[in-house]
Each structure stands twice: as C-alpha cells, then as structure tokens.
N, C-alpha and C positions, 0 to 999 in steps of 0.2 A: 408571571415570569418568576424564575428559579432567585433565590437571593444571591445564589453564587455567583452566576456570571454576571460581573460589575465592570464597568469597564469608564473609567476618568480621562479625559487627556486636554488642554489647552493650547491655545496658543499665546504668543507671548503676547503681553499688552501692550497698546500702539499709542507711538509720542502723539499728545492733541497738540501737538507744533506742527506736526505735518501732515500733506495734504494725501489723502489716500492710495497710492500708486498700486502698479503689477506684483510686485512685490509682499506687499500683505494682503493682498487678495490670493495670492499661490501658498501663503503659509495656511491662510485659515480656509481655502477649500482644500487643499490635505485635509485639516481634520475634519472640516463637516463631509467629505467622502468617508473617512475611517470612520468618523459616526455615526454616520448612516448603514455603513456597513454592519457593524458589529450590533444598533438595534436590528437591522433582517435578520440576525443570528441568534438573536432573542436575547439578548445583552440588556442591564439596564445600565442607559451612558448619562454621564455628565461633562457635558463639553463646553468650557470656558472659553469666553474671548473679554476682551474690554481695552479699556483706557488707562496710561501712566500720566497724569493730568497733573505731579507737582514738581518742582525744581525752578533754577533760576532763569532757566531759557524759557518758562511759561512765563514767569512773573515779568523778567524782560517785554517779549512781546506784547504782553497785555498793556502795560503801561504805555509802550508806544502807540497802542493803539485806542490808549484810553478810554482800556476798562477794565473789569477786577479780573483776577488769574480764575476766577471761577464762571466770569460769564462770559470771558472768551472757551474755557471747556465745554462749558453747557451749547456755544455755538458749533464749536468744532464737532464735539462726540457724533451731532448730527449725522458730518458724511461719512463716517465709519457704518452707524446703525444704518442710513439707508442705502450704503452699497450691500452691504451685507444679505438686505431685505433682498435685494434685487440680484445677488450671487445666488439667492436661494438657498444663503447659511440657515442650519437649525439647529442653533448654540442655546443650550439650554439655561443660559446666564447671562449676563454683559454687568465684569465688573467694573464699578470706578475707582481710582484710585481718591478719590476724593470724598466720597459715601462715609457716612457714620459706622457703617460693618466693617470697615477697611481699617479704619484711622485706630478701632477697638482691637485688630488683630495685630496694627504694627508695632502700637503702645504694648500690647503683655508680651510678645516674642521678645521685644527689646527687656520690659523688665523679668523673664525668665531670666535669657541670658545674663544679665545684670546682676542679676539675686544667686547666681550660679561660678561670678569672680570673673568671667569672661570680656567684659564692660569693662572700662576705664576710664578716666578723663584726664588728657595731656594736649602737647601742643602738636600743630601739623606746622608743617612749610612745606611745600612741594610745588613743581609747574602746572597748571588746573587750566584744562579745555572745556569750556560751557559749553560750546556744543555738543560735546560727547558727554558731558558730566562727569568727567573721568580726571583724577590726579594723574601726571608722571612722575619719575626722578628726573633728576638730569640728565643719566644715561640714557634714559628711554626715549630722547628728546630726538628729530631727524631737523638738523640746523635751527635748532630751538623752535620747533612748529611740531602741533601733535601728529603722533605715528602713525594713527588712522585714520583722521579727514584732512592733515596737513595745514590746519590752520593755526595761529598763532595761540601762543599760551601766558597766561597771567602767570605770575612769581605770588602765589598766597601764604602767608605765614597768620593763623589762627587757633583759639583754643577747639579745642575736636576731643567726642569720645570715641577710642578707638575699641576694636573688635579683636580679639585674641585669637587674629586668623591663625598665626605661624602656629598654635599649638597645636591643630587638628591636619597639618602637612602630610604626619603618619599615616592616620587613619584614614584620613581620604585617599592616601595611594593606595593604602591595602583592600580599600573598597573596590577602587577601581579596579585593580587589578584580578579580584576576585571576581569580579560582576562585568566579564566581556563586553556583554551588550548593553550596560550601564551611558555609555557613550555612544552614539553612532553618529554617521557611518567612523567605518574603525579609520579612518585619515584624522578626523578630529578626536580618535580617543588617543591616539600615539601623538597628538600637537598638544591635549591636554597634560598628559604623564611627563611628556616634557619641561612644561610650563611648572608643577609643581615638585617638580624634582628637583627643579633651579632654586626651590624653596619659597613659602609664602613671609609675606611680612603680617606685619598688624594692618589692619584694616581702617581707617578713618569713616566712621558711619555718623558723623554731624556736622551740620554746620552753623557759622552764628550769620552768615555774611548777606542773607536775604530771609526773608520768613513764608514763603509760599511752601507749605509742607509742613507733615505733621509733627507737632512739638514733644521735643526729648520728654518721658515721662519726667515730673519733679525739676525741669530745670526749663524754662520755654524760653529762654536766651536761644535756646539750639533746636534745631529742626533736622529730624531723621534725613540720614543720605538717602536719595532720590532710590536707588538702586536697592539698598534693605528694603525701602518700602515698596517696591514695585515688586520685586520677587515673592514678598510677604500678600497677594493678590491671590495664586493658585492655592491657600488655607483658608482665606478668609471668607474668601467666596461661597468656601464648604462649612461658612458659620464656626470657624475656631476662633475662639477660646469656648463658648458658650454651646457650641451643639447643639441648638432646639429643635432643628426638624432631624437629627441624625446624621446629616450628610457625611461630616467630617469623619466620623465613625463607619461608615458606609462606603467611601468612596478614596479617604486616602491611606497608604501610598497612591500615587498618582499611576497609571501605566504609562504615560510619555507626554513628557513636555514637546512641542514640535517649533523648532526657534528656527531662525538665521543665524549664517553661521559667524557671521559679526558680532552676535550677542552670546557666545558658548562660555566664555571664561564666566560670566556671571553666571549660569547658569549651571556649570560643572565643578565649577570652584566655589564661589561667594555664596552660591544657594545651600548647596552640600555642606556648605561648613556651619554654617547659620544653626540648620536645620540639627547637623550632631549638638550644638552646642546648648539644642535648647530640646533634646531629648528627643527628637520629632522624628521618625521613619524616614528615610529618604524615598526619592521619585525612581519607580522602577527603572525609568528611561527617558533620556534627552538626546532626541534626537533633531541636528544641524541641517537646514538642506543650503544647496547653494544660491549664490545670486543670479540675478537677470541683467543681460545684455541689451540693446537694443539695438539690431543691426551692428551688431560687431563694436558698438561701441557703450561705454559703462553710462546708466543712466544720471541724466543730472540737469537742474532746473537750467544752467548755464547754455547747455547744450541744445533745450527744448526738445529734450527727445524724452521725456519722459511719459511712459503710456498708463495713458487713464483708462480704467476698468469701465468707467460708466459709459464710455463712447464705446469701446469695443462692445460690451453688449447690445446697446442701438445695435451699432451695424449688424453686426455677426448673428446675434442671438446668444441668450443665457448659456443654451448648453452646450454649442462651440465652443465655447470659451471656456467653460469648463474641461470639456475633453481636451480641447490641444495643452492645454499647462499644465497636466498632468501627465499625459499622452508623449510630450516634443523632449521631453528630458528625463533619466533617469532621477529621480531624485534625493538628493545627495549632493547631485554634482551642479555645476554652472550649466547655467541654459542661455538661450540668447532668440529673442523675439525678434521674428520679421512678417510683415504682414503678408508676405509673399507663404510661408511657409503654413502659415493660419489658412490661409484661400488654398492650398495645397490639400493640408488636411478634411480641410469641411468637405471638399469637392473630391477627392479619394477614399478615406474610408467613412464619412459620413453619407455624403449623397449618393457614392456608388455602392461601396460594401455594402453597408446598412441599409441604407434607403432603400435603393435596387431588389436585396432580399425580401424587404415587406413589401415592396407595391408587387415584386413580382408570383411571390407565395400567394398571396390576398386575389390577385390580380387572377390566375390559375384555379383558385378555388371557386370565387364564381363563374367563369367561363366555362369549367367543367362541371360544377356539383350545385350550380346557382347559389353558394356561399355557405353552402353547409358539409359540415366535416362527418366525412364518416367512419368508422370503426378500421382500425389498421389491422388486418389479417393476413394478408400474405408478405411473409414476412421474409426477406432474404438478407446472406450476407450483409452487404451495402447499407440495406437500415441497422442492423447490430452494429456494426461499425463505427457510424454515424453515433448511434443513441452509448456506445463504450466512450467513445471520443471525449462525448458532453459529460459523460460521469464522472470519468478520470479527470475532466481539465475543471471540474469544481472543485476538487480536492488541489489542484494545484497552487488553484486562485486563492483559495482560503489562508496558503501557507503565503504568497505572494503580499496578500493585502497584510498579516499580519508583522510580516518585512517589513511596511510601509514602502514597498516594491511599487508603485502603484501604475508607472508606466509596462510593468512587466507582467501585470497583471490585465492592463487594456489588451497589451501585445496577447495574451492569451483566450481575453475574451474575441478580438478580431482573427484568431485564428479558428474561433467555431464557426464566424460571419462566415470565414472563405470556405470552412467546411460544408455549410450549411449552401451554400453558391454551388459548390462543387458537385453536391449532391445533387442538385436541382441537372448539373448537365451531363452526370451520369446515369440517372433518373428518364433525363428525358420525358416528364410528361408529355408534354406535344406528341409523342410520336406513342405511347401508350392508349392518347385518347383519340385516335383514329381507328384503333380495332378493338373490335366491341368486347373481346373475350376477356379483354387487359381490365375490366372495368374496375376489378377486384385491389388490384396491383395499384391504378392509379390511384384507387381511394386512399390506401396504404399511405404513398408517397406523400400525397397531399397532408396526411395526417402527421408524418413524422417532419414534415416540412415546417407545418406550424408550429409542432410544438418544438423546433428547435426554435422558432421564433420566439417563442414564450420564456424558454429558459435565456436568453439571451438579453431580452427587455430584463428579466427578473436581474441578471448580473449587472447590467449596465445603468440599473436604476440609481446604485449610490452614488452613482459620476453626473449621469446626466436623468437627473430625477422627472421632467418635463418628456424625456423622450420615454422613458422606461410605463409613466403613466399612459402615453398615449398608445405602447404597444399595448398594453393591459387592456384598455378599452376597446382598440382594433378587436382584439377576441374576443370582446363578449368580457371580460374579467373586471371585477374592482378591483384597481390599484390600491388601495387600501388594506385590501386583506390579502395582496400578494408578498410574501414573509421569505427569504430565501430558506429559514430554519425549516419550514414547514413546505415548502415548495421547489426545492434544488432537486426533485426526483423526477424521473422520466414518465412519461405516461398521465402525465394529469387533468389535459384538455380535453372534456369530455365529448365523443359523438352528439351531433345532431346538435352542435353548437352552430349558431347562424353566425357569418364571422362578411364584416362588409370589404369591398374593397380599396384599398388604404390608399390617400393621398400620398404622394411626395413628404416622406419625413425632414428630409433635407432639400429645398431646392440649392438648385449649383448655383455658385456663384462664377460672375463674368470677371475674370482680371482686369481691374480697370488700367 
C-alpha cells in the first residue's frame, strides 16, 4: 500500500457509567463502515474507539458499589469490547483512558501548554452538574437545574487551574470560518460560530474535590478536568509525546472525529483550543450525527425504552442491524427506532431486493447452464446500459461515502439491486431458454446478471461485511482478496466459473 493514502478517524470515547445502548453502537458502526470502506480503497486506517474511565461520577458509583474506580472500569469496559466484537467493529485500537499511554499524553499536553503561559492557578465558583461534569453560570441555570439533563446542581467554590480559552476566541473563528467543512453537518457549524462569537471564557481544567483522574503534573492536590483528558485520547493512542512505532507522525491531523451531537462544543471548541495552544495541527473534521428516538419518544432508563444492541442482534441478525441504522436515517439528523420499521426493511429491501436477486440469478444459472457461467457475447443495448449504470453509480458512492452520506449511499447501492431486478424482467431468461437459437443471448444475460451480483456484494461489504462475504463465496471468489480498489471494474467473473445455487440470504420475517 501507497504511504499516501492514510486515512485516521475515531469515535468519541464512551462513559464506563454507562450501560451500552443504540446510540453508541450507530456512532461506531459509522466509522467501522467508513473504515472498512476506505481499506477496500486501499487506504491504510487507524480507527479509534475506547473508554472515558475518570471523573467524579465513576469514583461515586464505584464506592457505592464498593470497589475501586478501576475495577468497576475493568468490569464495565467489558460490554463495550464484547458488543463491538459482535457488531463486527474492526477498530484498530481501544483506548483507555485509564492506561499508562494515556495518563503520559495528558500530563505533557498540560505541561506544554503550561510552559507556554496558557496555564494558571486561581479560584473557581460556579454551579457544577456531575452528571454532565460540566460547570454553569448562573445564567445558564433553567430554574437552578442543568440545561442539558435538568438535574440539580451543586454551588462549588474551589482552587482550579484555568486554561486561557478566551485568548484563542479569534483564531478559532477565523479557522472556522476558513475551513467550511471543519464542522458538520453545517446546522452545527452555524450553532458553533455562534456559540463562540458570544465569546469564550477561561476554562477551569482541575479539580481538588475528588481524586479519580490523572494528577495535575507538579501539584497532585489537583486532578486533570475529566474532559482535557478525555479529548487528549485521539493523540495518545497515536503514541504522543513519544512516537515509537510512528503513528503520530503517520496518522495525525485526524480526518474526522465522528461524535454526538451533545458532545460538539467540546469537541469544536475545547479540543481546537487545546490543540492551538500547545502547537498541535488540528482534526480535519468533526463531524455530529443526530440522536435516536424510540417509537417517537426520547430514550431513557425511566421510560424502559431503551434498546439494547445485543438483543437486537439475537433477533434480527448482525447485519440487519447494521443496514437499517445506517440505511432508516440520513445521518446528521434525528432518527427514531421502531421495531416495526426494522421488520419493514429486512423483509423489503433485504429479503426481497437482495435476497430475491441472488437466489434468483444463482437459481437461473443452474437451471439453464447446470451452474456454470459462460462467456458474455452477444451483447446488446440493455447490457451496456446495465453495466454504464454500475460504473457511473461507483463513482457516485465514492463521493457519497466520503460525505459520510451513508444512507445515500445504500439509497444508491439499492438502486443497482432494482436495476439488476429489472434487468432480469427485461431480459426475460425464461422465455430466451425455450428457443434453442437464443442460446448465445441467454449465456450473455446470465453472465451480466452475476456479475452485477458481484459488484454489489463488493459495495455492500463495508455495511454488511457477513453478507458481502457470503456473496463472494456464492461465486466461486475469496472474500479476502475481493478489494473494491482493485475490483469496482465490470467484467471480472471469469467463464467456466461453477457458481452453486444460493440459499435465502435474508429469510422474511413474520410480524409478530
């Protein structure tokens, strides 16, 4: 592989207070699809995920439940790692925020910045939500409860070293500003320009008031704010300060951080400033996608409606699941889960588009040619057509996926399914293989039939990597060495290939 094309992205790292839901399973199969994708394109990627394992809400819970803030981590990280395994993430990492590699990159970032005047030591007072880990003002208070989860807030007055956000206000807007797609989608880069136009303050980045989290370098009265050190996770992981296998040098700028849109201000603001103040490139892109509903209403342990990833797969299967959360929303925007719309999808464009196409392609090839493909030569319109169709709409996809469009990008791969459908009933085998002259013709069809089958498992392998493998093997191919850099081209199933006839990729499901 080429050293050029390099391609970094993460997801953000997940509270071990909480218990796995839909929600961070739709942000990190986004990126394990874009990573998958971008290695078929012959990319070399580094794709982050992990754990924010310090602050006062772990050290809390741990104590209640009496044990150390690190061996309830070590229990929790568990069901991150083994939904992951079972999503079929292929994250080339999982950091912890708790790791010796971690605690080494949050200590020098702080004393860069430090050793650079940016650093200070004074006092805080502010109203502080531990839930959120987030200060207010008073102003920002909704009937003295915080503004984004509504719960009540403590009065804290402490010594704190503060971060000399307000000085880099400038430079961050003329960044922004210069760098469009620095933000997306553009609803959250016009929330963030506003946000910092109203002006930043100093930053409180320590605390004395609990000790889970790593110690101020030079003063261990104070323990780094939860947030410097969780942001300071997509460098460390790439081995910064120290560089030994090269990563860091290799891999950042980032090409996109892929968050929620509840976490952007740190992410847009607090990271970016960090980052100028301690000399470091910023991240090409951060991009917000929206929340998940459930049945029309907002998820919440209260409500019991909150959907667990690991049952959906039981039922459903891996890569349902995969397809529709990608597939049911543009992403960007709010989506909303019903199990009705899930049983929709599997049973319309999986079992029938898809499915239907392979059993019935497969199905046609042995009944006329006893399973063996043969040379396409008579060639008309209707296959050029067909085989322009498929060429132009890879070119589409490519600009699609690198959008992070990804539902527009299914949208375009199931418009080859229906082309590929279409053709079969404009085609008309059946009525080809009843006169014996047509013999020529049929072979043809049958051949361009498969092989739109082949390029279509090759596109839909980054989404649903379990299906994409089994078309590969339906034809005769190793999944393995099927690469879209080297195989997005028409014509590559070779004659006299024995090809079986394929089971039901998708059975239907019955509405219960």
């Amino acid at each position: 592989m080429s050293d050029e094309k390099r391609f970094y992205l993460t997801t953000p790292i997940y509270y071990v207070n909480d218990v796995p839901h839909i929600g961070h399973a739709y942000t990190t199969l986004a990126c394990d699809v874009m990573a998958r994708y971008k290695r078929a394109r012959g990319y070399q990627v580094y794709f982050l995920t992990g754990t924010d394992e310090h602050g006062q809400k772990v050290e809390k819970a741990a104590h209640a439940k009496g044990e150390t803030p690190l061996e309830l981590a070590d229990r929790v990280v568990k069901r991150f790692q083994s939904l992951w395994e079972k999503l079929n993430i292929s994250n080339t990492d999982f950091i912890r925020t708790s790791q010796e590699r971690h605690k080494l990159a949050v200590q020098e970032i702080f004393r860069i910045i430090e050793a650079r005047g940016d650093i200070y030591l004074g006092e805080y007072e502010d109203w502080y939500c531990t839930p959120c880990e987030t200060f207010w003002t008073e102003t920002n208070l909704l009937d003295g409860n915080c503004p984004d989860c509504g719960r009540p807030t403590d009065k804290l007055k402490e010594e704190s070293y503060f971060f000399r956000m307000s000085k880099y206000q400038e430079q961050l807007l003329a960044h922004i500003e210069a760098n469009p797609d620095f933000i997306q989608p553009k609803s959250r880069r016009n929330e963030i320009l506003s946000f910092v136009r109203e002006g930043l303050r100093d930053l409180s980045i320590s605390r004395t008031t609990f000790s889970w989290g790593i110690p101020v370098p030079g003063n261990d009265k104070h323990v780094i704010y939860v947030w410097f050190d969780a942001l300071t996770n997509y460098i460390s992981a790439l081995g910064f300060p120290h560089d030994n296998d090269g990563n860091f040098a290799r891999f950042w700028p980032c090409d996109v951080h892929v968050i929620g849109k509840d976490i952007l201000r740190f992410h847009t603001v607090y990271w970016p400033t960090f980052l100028m103040a301690a000399g470091i490139p910023l991240p090409d892109k951060v991009f917000a996608h929206g929340w998940w509903t459930v049945e029309g209403q907002k998820m919440s342990k209260s409500l019991a409606n909150v959907v667990e990833p690991n049952m959906l797969i039981d039922k459903y299967g891996v890569d349902a699941i995969r397809y529709f959360l990608l597939r049911e929303v543009p992403f960007g925007l709010d989506g909303d889960f019903s199990h009705s719309a899930l049983v929709h999808r599997i049973n319309s464009d999986l079992a029938n588009d898809l499915g239907n196409l392979v059993s019935r392609s497969t199905a046609m090839l042995s009944k006329y040619f006893q399973g063996e493909l043969t040379t396409a030569c008579k060639k008309e319109t209707i296959d050029q057509d067909l085989q322009d169709k498929f060429m132009q709409q890879v070119g589409v996809i490519d600009e699609q996926m690198d959008a992070l469009a990804f539902n527009k990008a299914l949208q375009s791969i199931w418009e080859l399914v229906s082309a590929a459908n279409k053709y079969i009933d404009d085609s008309a085998p059946w009525a080809l293989a009843k006169d014996e002259d047509q013999g020529e013709r049929l072979g043809t069809v049958m051949y361009n039939l498969l092989e739109a089958v082949r390029l279509i498992g090759l596109l839909i392998t980054p989404f649903m990597p379990e299906t994409g493998a089994s078309i590969s093997r339906i034809l005769g191919l190793d999944p393995d060495s099927q690469q879209l850099v080297e195989h997005d081209r028409w014509g590559l199933l070779q004659p006299g290939t024995t090809i079986e006839k394929a089971a039901p990729l998708f059975p239907r499901i019955e509405p219960e």
